[in-house]
C-alpha positions in Angstrom: -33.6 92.4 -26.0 -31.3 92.0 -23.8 -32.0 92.2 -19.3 -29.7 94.8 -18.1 -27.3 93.8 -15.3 -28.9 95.6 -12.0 -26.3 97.6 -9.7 -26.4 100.7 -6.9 -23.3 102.0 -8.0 -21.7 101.8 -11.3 -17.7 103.1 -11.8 -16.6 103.5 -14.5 -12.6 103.3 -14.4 -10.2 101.7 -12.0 -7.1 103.7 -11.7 -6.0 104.8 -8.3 -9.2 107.1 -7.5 -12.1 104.8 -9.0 -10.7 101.8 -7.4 -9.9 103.6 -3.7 -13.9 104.3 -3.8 -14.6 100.9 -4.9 -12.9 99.7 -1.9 -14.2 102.5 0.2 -18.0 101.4 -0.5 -17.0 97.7 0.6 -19.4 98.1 3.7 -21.5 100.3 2.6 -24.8 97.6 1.6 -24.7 98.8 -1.9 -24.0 96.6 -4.8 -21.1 97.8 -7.2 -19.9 97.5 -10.8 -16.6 98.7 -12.3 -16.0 99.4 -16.1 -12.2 98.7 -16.9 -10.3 98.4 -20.0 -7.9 96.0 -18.2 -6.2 95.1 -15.4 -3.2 96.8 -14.2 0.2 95.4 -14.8 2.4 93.3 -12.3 4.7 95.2 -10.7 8.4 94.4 -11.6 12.3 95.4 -10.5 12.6 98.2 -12.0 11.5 101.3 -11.0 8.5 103.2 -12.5 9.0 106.6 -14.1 5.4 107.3 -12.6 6.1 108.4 -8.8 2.9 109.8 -6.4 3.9 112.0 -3.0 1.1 110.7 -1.4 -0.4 113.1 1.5 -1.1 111.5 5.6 -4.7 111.8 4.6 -4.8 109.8 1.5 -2.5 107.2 2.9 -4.6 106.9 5.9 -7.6 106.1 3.1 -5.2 103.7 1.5 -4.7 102.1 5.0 -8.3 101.6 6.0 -8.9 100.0 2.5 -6.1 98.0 3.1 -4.0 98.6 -0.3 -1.2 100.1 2.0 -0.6 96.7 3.1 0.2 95.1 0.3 2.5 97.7 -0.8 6.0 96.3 -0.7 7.9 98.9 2.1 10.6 99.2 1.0 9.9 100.7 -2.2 8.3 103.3 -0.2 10.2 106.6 0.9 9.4 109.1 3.3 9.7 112.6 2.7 10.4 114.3 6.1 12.1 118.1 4.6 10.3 120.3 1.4 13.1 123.0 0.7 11.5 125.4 -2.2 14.0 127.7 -4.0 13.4 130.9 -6.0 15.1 131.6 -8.9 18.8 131.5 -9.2 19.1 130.3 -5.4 21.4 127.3 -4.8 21.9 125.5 -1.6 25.0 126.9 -0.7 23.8 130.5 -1.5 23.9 132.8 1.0 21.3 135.7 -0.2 19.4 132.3 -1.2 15.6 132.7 -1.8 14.2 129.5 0.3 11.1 128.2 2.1 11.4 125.4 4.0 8.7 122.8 5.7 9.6 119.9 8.2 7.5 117.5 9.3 9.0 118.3 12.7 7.5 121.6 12.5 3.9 120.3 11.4 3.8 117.7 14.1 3.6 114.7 11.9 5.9 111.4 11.0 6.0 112.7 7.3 5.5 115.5 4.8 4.2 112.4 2.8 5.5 109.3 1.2 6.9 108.7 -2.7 6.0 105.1 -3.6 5.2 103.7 -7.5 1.9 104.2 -9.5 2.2 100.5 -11.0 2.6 99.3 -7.2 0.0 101.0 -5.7 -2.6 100.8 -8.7 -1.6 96.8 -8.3 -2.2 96.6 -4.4 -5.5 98.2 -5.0 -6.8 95.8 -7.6 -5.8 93.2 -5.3 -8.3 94.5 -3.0 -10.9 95.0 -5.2 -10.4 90.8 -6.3 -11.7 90.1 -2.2 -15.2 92.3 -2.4 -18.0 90.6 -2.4 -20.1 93.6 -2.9 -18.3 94.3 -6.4 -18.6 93.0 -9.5 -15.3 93.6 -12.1 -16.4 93.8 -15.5 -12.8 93.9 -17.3 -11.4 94.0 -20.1 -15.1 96.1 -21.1 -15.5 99.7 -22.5 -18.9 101.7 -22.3 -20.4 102.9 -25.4 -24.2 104.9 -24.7 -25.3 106.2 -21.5 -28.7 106.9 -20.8 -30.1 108.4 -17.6 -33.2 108.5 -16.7 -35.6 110.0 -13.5 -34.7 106.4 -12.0 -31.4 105.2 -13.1 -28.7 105.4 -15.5 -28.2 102.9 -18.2 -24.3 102.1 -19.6 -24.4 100.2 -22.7 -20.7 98.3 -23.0 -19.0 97.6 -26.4 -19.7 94.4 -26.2 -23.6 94.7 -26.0 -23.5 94.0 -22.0 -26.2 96.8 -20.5 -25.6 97.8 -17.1 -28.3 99.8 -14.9 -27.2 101.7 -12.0 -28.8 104.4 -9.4 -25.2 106.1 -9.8 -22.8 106.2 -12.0 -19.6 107.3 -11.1 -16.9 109.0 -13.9 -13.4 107.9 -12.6 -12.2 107.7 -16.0 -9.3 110.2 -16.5 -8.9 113.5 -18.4 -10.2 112.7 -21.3 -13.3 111.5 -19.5 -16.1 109.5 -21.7 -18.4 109.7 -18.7 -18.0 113.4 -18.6 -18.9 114.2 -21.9 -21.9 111.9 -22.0 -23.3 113.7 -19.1 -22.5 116.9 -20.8 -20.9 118.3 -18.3 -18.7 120.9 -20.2 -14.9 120.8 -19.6 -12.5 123.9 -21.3 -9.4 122.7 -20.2 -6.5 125.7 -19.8 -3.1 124.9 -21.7 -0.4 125.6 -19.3 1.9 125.2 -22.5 4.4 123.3 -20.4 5.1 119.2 -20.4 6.0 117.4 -17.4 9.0 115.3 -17.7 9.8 112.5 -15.4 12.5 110.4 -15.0 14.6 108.4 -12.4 18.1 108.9 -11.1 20.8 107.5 -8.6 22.1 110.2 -6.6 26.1 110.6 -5.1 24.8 112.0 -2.0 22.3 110.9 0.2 18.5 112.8 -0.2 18.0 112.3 3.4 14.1 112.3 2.8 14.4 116.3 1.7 12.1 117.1 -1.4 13.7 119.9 -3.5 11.8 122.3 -6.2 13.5 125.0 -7.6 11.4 127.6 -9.6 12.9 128.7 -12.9 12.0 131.7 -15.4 11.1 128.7 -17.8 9.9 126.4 -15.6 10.1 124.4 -12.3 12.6 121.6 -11.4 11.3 119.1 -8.7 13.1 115.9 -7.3 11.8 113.4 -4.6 13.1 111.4 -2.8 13.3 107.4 -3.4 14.2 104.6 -1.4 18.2 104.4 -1.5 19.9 107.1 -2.4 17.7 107.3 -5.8 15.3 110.5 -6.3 12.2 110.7 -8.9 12.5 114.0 -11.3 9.2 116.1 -12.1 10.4 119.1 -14.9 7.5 121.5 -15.9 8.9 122.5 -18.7 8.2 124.6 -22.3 7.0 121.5 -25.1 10.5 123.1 -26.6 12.3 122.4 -23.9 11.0 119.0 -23.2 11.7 117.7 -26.8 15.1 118.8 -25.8 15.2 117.2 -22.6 13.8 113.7 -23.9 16.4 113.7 -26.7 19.0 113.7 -24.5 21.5 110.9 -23.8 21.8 109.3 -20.1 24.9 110.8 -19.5 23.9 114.2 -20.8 20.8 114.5 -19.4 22.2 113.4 -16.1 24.0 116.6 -16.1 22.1 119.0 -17.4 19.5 118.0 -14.3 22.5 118.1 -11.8 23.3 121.5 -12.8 20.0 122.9 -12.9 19.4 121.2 -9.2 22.9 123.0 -8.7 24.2 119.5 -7.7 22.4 119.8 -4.5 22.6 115.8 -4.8 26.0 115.4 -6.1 26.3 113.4 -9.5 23.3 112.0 -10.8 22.6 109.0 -12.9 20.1 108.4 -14.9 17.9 104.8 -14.5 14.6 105.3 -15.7 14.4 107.1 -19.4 12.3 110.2 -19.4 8.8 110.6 -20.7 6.5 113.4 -20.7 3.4 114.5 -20.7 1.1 117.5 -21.2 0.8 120.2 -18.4 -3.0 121.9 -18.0 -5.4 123.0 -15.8 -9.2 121.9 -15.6 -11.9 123.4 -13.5 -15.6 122.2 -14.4 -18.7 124.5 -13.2 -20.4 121.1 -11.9 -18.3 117.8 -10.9 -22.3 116.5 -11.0 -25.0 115.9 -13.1 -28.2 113.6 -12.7 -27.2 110.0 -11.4 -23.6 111.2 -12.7 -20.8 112.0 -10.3 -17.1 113.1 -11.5 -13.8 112.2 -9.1 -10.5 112.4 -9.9 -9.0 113.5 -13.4 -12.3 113.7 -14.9 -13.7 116.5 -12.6 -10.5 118.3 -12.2 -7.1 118.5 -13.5 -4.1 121.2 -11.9 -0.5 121.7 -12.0 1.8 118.6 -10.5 4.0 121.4 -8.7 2.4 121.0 -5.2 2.0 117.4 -6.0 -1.6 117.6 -4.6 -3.2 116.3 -8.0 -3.8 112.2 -7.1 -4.4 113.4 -3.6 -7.2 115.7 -4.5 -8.3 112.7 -6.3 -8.1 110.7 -3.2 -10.2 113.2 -1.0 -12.9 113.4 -3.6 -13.3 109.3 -3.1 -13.3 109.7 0.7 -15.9 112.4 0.5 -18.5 110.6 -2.2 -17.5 107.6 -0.3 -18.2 109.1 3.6 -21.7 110.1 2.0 -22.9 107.0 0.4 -21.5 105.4 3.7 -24.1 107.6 5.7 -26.8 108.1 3.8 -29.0 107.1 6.7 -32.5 107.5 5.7 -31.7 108.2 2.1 -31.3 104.7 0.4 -30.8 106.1 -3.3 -27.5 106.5 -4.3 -27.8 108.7 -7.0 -30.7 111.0 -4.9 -30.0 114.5 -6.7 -29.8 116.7 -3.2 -26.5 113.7 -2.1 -24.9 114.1 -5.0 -25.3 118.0 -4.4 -24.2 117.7 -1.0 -20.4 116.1 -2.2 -20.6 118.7 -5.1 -20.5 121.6 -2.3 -18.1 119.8 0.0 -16.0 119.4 -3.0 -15.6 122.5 -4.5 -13.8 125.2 -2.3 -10.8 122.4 -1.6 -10.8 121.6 -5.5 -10.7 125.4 -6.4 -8.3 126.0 -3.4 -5.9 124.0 -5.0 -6.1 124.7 -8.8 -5.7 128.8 -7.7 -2.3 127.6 -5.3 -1.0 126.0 -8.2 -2.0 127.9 -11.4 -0.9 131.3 -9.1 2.4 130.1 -8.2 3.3 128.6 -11.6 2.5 132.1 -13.2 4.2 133.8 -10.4 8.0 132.6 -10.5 7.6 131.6 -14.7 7.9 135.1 -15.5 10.8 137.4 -16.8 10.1 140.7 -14.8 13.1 141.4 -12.7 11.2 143.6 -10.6 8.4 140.8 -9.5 11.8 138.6 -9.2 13.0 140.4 -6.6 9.3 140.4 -5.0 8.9 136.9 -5.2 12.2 135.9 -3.8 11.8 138.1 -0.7 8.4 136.6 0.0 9.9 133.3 0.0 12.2 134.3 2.6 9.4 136.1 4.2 7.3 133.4 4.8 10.3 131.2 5.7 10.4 133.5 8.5 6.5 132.9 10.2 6.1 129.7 11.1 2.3 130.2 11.4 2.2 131.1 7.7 4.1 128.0 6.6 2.0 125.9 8.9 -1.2 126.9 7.3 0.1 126.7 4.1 1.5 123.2 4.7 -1.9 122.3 6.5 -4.4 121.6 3.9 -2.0 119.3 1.7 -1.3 117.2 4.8 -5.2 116.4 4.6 
């Protein structure tokens, strides 16, 4: 029989959101474990066609973690201007539907920054190599959990058995740790894919995010460093397979004139991929000695971008709590884990109903609700105390 491997806090999956709490907990006097399938690949010269807005808040986590460090700056690009346009509004429209946010008018140095998953998911396993409080067990996948009034018991493919007081389920949308813990999941098809892609750009971005809403979908660049911008196209699976089909040249163009060459002429310099669109809200992100963050306790429409950041606060809050447990020296103590449950909820519900209200908002044929839409967009254009509020929470 074999002695399982003791821990406080077991995670199970290092992407961006497991391994930010990881580093989170480095002072925290609890011993750690991460389950990984492997380490992340070396960033190179090109340019990933994965790109992250990341929010003040979450890069001020990122900061006190000290992955933001080791991020090379100059593959990192400020986005200072978010123009939103209705549906058939171009720049140079004059009855133009529009909202517009500045950091200017928030008070901030940034709406947020743009910078590489590979880079950043890099910078923070670089962090995680220096804790001493951590133990990496890579490449290793779990195959049994077992909780019990104690602890919780993962069982690795391998026949390694790790015990833990918590275990933490940072493993993605298709989340093993989730299901084991029976925490049910019925994931809402948003029937779109979301394409992303690369592209030089003739003019200069100026460090303005656009999005244009469409009856069949929404259109979103960001700015890069350079004059280079990162695509995000919601689009129908239809649509998509069109879209990926495409050759450089063509679908160049056909993004230039759906951005209605707001950027000039664009080139293409990462080839598209996609992947699927849905929305996930779980009754409980908990469950005895089992806590959910990131992907695997929520998943929402990328068209507010708030997705990996919503990720991010999750691993601040769990991580602010096991920080300050005070008197409380079990990790996995029932009436904790209910107390980031609660804190959780109302920002992760916040954000799925934004998202999932404004995506079936402006995808819709009805000329009449057209019209409606459009003129709210110009309406709240027009109170800045609106726009602040609305801008507010994603800043966090």
């Amino acid at each position: 029989m074999k002695i399982p491997t003791q821990c406080d806090v077991a995670i199970v999956g290092a992407g961006l959101v497991g391994a930010s709490l990881a580093a989170a907990l480095k002072h925290s006097g609890l011993s750690l474990a991460i389950v990984e399938a492997g380490a992340p690949p070396a960033p190179d010269d090109g340019w990933d066609r994965r790109i992250y807005a990341i929010s003040p808040g979450s890069r001020q986590l990122l900061s006190e973690v000290g992955a933001w460090q080791r991020l090379d700056q100059r593959r990192i690009a400020a986005i200072e201007e978010m123009r939103v346009f209705g549906e058939n509004s171009s720049i140079d429209s004059a009855k133009e539907a529009k909202l517009e946010f500045t950091a200017y008018q928030m008070g901030v140095a940034e709406l947020a920054c743009t910078l590489e998953s590979r880079a950043l998911q890099h910078a923070l396993w670089d962090v995680l190599q220096d804790q001493d409080n951590l133990e990496l067990l890579y490449p290793a996948r779990c195959k049994t959990l077992t909780v019990a009034e104690d602890a919780a018991e993962l069982t690795l493919e391998d026949g390694r058995i790790l015990s833990a007081k918590l275990v933490v389920g940072a493993d993605g949308r298709n989340s093993w740790v989730r299901n084991q813990a029976g925490l049910a999941a019925s994931p809402l098809d948003y029937r779109q894919m979301g394409v992303v892609a690369n592209f030089s750009c003739e003019l200069p971005h100026r460090g303005i995010a656009h999005q244009w809403f469409q009856k069949d979908g929404i259109l979103a660049l960001l700015p890069l460093p350079g004059n280079r911008v990162s695509m995000v196209w919601s689009a129908s699976p239809e649509k998509s397979d069109i879209l990926l089909a495409m050759q450089d040249e063509q679908l160049s163009e056909e993004v230039g004139i759906a951005a209605h060459h707001t950027l000039g002429k664009l080139r293409l310099i990462t080839r598209p991929a996609a992947f699927p669109l849905r929305m996930m809200t779980l009754p409980k992100i908990i469950a005895p000695r089992v806590a959910l963050i990131g992907d695997a306790a929520h998943n929402m429409h990328p068209l507010a971008g708030q997705g990996v950041n919503t990720g991010f606060r999750d691993a601040r809050e769990l991580s602010r709590l096991l920080n300050s447990r005070g008197a409380c020296t079990d990790p996995g103590d029932i009436q904790l884990l209910r107390r980031y449950e609660r804190k959780r909820k109302e920002d992760i519900y916040t954000m799925q109903a934004t998202t999932y209200g404004l995506k079936h908002l402006f995808c819709n044929d009805d000329p009449l609700l057209r019209t409606l839409r459009n003129a709210g967009l110009n309406a709240t254009n027009r109170i800045a105390p609106l726009k602040k509020l609305l801008m507010q929470h994603a800043l966090d």
